[in-house]
C-alpha positions as CSV (number, residue, x, y, z in Angstrom):
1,X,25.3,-15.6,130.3
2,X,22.3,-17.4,132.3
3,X,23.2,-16.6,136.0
4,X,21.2,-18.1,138.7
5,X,21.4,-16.6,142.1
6,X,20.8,-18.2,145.2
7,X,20.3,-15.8,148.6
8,X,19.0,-13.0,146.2
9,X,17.6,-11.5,148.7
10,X,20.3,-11.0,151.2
11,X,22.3,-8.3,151.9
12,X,25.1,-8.7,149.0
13,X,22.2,-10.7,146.9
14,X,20.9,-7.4,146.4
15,X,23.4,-6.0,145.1
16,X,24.4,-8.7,142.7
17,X,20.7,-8.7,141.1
18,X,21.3,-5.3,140.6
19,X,24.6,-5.4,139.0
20,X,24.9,-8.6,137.3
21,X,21.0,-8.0,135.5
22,X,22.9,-4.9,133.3
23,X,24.6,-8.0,131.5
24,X,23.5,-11.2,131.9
25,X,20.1,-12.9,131.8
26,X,19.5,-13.6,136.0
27,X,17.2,-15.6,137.8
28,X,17.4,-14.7,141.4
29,X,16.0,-16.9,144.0
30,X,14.7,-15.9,147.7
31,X,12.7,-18.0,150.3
32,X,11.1,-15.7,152.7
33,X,11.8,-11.8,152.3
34,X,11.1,-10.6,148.6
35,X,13.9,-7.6,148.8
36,X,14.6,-6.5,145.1
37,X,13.8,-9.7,143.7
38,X,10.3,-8.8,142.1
39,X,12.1,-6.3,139.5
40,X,14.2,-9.1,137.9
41,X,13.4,-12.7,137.1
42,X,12.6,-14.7,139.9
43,X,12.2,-17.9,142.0
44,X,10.7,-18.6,145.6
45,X,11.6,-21.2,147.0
46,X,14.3,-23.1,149.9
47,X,17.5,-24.2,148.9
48,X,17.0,-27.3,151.2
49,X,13.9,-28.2,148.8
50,X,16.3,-30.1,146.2
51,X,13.4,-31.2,143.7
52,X,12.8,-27.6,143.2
53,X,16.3,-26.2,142.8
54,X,16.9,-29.4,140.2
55,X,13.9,-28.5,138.1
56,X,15.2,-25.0,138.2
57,X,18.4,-26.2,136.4
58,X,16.5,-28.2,134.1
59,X,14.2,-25.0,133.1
60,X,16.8,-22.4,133.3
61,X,20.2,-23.8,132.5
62,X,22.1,-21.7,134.0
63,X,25.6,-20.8,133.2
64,X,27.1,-20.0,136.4
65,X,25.6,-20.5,139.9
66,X,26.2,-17.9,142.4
67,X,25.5,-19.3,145.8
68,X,25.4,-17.0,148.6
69,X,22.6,-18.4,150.3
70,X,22.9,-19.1,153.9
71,X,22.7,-19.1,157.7
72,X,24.5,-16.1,157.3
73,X,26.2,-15.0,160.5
74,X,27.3,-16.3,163.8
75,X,24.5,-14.9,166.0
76,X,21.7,-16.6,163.6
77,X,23.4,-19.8,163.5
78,X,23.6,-20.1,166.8
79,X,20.0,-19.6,167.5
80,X,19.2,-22.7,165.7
81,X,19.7,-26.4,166.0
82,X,23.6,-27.3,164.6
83,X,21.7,-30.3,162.4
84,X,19.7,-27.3,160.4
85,X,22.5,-24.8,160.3
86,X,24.5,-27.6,158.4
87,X,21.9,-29.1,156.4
88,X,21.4,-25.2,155.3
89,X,25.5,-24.5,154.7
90,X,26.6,-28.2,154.4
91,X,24.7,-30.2,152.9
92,X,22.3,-27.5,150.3
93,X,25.7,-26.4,149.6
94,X,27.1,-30.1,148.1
95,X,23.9,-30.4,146.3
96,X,24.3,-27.7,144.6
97,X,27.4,-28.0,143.7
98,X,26.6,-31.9,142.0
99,X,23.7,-30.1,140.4
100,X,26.8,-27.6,138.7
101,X,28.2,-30.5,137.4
102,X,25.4,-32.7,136.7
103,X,24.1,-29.6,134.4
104,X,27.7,-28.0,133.3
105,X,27.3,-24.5,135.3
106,X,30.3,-22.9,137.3
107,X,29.7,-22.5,140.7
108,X,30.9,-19.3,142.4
109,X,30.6,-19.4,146.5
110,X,30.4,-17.4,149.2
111,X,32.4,-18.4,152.3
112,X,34.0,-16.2,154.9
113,X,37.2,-14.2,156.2
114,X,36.2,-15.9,159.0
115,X,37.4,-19.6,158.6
116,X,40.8,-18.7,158.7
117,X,43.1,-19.1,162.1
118,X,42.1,-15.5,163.8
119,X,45.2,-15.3,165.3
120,X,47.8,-16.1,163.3
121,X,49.3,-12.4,162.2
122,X,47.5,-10.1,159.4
123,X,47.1,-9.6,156.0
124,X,46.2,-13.9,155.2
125,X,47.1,-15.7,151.9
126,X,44.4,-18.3,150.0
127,X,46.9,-20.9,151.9
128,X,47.1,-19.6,155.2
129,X,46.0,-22.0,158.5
130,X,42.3,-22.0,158.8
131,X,40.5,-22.7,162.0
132,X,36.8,-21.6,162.2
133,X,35.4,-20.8,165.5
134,X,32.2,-20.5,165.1
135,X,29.5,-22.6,163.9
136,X,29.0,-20.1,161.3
137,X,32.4,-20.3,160.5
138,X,32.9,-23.9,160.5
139,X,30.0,-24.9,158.0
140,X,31.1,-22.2,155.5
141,X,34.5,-23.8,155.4
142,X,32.7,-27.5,155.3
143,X,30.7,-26.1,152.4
144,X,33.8,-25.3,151.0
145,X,35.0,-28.9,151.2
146,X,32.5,-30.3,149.8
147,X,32.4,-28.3,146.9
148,X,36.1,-28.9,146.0
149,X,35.3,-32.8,146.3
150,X,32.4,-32.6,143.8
151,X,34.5,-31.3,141.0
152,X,36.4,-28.7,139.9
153,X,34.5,-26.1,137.6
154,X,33.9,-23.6,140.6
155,X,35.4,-20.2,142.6
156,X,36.0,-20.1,146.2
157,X,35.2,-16.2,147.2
158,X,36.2,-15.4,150.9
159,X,34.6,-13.1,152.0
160,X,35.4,-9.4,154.0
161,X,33.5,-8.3,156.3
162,X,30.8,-6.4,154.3
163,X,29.9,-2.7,154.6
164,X,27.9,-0.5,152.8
165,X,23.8,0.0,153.3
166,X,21.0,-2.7,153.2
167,X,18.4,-2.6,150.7
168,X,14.8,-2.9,151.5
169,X,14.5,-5.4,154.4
170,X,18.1,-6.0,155.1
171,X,20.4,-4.7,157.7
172,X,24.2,-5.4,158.5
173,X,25.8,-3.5,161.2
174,X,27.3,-1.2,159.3
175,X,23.7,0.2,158.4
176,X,23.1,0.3,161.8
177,X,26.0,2.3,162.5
178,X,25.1,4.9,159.9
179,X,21.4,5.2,161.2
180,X,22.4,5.8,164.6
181,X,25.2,8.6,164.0
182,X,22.5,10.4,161.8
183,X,20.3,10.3,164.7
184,X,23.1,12.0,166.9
185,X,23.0,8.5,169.0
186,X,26.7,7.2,170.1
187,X,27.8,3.6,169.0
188,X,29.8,1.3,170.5
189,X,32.6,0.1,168.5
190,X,35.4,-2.5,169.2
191,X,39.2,-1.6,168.5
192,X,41.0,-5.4,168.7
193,X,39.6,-7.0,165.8
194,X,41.1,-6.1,162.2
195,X,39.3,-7.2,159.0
196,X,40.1,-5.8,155.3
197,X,36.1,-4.3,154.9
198,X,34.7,-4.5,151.1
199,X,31.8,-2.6,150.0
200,X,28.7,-4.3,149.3
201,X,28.5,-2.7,145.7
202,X,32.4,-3.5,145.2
203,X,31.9,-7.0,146.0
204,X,29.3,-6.9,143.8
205,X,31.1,-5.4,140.7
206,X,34.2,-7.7,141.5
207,X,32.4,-10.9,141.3
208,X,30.9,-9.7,137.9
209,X,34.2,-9.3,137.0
210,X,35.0,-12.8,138.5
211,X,32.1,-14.1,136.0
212,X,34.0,-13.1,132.9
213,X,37.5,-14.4,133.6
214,X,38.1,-18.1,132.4
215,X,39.5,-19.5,135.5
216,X,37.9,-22.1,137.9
217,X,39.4,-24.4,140.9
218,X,40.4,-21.6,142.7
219,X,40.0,-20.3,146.2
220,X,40.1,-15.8,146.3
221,X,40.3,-13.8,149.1
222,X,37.1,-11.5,147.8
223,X,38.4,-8.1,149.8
224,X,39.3,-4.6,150.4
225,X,43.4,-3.7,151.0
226,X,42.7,-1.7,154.1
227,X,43.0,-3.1,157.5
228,X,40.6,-1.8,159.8
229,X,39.0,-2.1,163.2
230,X,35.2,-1.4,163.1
231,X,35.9,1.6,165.1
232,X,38.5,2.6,162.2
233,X,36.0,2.2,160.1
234,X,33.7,4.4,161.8
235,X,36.2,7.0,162.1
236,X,36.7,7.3,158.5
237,X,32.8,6.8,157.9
238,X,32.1,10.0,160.2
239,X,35.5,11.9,158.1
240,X,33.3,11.5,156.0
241,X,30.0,11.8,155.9
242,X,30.4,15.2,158.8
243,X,29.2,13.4,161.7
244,X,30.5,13.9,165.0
245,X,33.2,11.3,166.2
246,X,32.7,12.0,169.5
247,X,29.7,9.8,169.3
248,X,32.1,6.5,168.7
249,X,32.8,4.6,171.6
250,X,36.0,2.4,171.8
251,X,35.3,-0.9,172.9
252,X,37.2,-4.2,173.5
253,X,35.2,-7.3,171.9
254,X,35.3,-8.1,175.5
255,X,33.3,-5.2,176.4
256,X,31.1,-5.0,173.1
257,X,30.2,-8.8,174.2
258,X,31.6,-10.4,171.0
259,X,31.0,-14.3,171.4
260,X,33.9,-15.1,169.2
261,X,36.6,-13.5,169.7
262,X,39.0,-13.1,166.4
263,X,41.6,-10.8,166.3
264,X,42.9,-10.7,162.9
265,X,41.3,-12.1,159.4
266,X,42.5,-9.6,157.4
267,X,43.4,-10.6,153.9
268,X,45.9,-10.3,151.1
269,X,44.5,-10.0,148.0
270,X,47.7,-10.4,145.8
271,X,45.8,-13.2,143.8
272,X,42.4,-11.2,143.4
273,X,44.9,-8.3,141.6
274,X,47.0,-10.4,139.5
275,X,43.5,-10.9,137.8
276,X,43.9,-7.2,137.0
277,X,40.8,-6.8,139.8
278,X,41.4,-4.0,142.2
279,X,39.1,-2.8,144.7
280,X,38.4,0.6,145.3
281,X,39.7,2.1,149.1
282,X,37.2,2.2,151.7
283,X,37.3,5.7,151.5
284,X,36.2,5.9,147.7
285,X,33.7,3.5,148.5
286,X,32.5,5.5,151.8
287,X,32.2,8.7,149.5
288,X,30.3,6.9,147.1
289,X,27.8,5.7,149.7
290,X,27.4,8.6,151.0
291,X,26.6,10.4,147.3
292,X,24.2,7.7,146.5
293,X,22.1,8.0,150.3
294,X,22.0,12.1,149.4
């Protein structure tokens, strides 16, 4: 299939240039930071600049449309104005998604664990209460909206929290994490927030997965089936990789200075496996970054 790839670039983009180029015929797009992009077929250019991104439908016709590009945290989106984080997530996000059906792709999006209600209990369904938070949080699930009133040939993918180690430019904290303990430098982690981590390179191979199913108008938790704290995660990590726990150090979001404080967005992922998808533990995917870093 002709995939085109928005946020190529990004930390997960990465990863899916790398995995969905083995099959498919890719064009991956990036803005400002090259990343891995240069090795596969490419565009440069901002998703807000809709002239561009139509005449890239035109030239390419893609297939599928996989949309991860985005003010992609909390702590970058509120750095800017609220009227660009939404014209980035918002309204990019519709016009994509009328460019989908304008041109007959399927559009597969990124949104987040984090829309849902942070407090409600653990392990969430698709249809469990959502309340975003954040501004982050709240444009993701607005992107979501507007997608689903567009039209209907697209996949929902909330999103885990993301582990696994950056390529090229990009960082996430879990890369951070990892550089510090190899330097022998403690780390700060906080114990009351639980999340069902995924692997970078799992999401990755998931959503190729995702590619080749016929199904569309459906919202999928996109996750692992462990729930973990961060500093659960690091605990395992340093299991592991050898390192020494001692250098973890349990905090409170409170303490770790979390703006947004949500205690539970771990998800079920019954719909993902009847699919026949199953993630791999966090442990088989810690060993495996750990191999591949060697």
């Amino acid at each position: 299939m002709k995939i085109f790839i928005t946020g190529g670039s990004g930390t997960l983009g990465q990863y899916l240039n790398l995995e969905l180029n083995r099959k498919h015929d890719i064009l991956t797009q990036f803005n400002s930071n090259l990343g891995n992009c240069g090795s596969f077929n490419f565009v440069k250019l901002s998703i807000e600049d809709y002239s561009k991104l139509e005449k890239v439908f035109l030239s390419f016709k893609p297939d599928v449309v996989i949309h991860t590009a985005s003010v992609s945290n909390a702590e970058k989106a509120d750095r800017l104005a609220a009227d660009v984080v939404y014209d980035i997530n918002v309204n990019a996000t519709q016009y994509i998604a009328e460019l989908c059906d304008r041109y007959n792709a399927k559009l597969i999006y990124t949104s987040s664990d984090l829309v849902y209600a942070g407090y409600r209990g653990s392990m969430l369904k698709e249809d469990s209460k959502l309340i975003p938070v954040s501004l982050y949080a709240e444009t993701k699930l607005m992107g979501e909206v507007k997608i689903q009133q567009t039209f209907g040939n697209y996949i929902i993918l909330r999103m885990a929290l993301m582990f696994g180690l950056g390529l090229n430019h990009s960082r996430n904290h879990f890369h951070f994490m990892s550089d510090e303990l190899r330097s022998g430098k403690a780390v700060k982690l906080f114990t009351d927030q639980y999340r069902t981590p995924l692997a970078l390179k799992e999401a990755a191979r998931i959503i190729s997965e995702l590619i080749e199913r016929n199904i569309s108008g459906e919202v999928i938790n996109l996750s692992g089936s462990d729930r973990l704290s961060r500093y659960e995660l690091g605990e395992m990590f340093c299991e592991e990789a050898g390192f020494d726990k001692n250098l973890l150090i349990a905090a409170t979001m409170d303490e770790a200075g979390v703006s947004y404080k949500v205690v539970d967005v771990s998800m079920n992922i019954d719909k993902m496996k009847s699919l026949g998808i199953k993630p791999k533990t966090v442990r088989e995917s810690l060993r495996e970054i750990i191999l591949n870093s060697i």
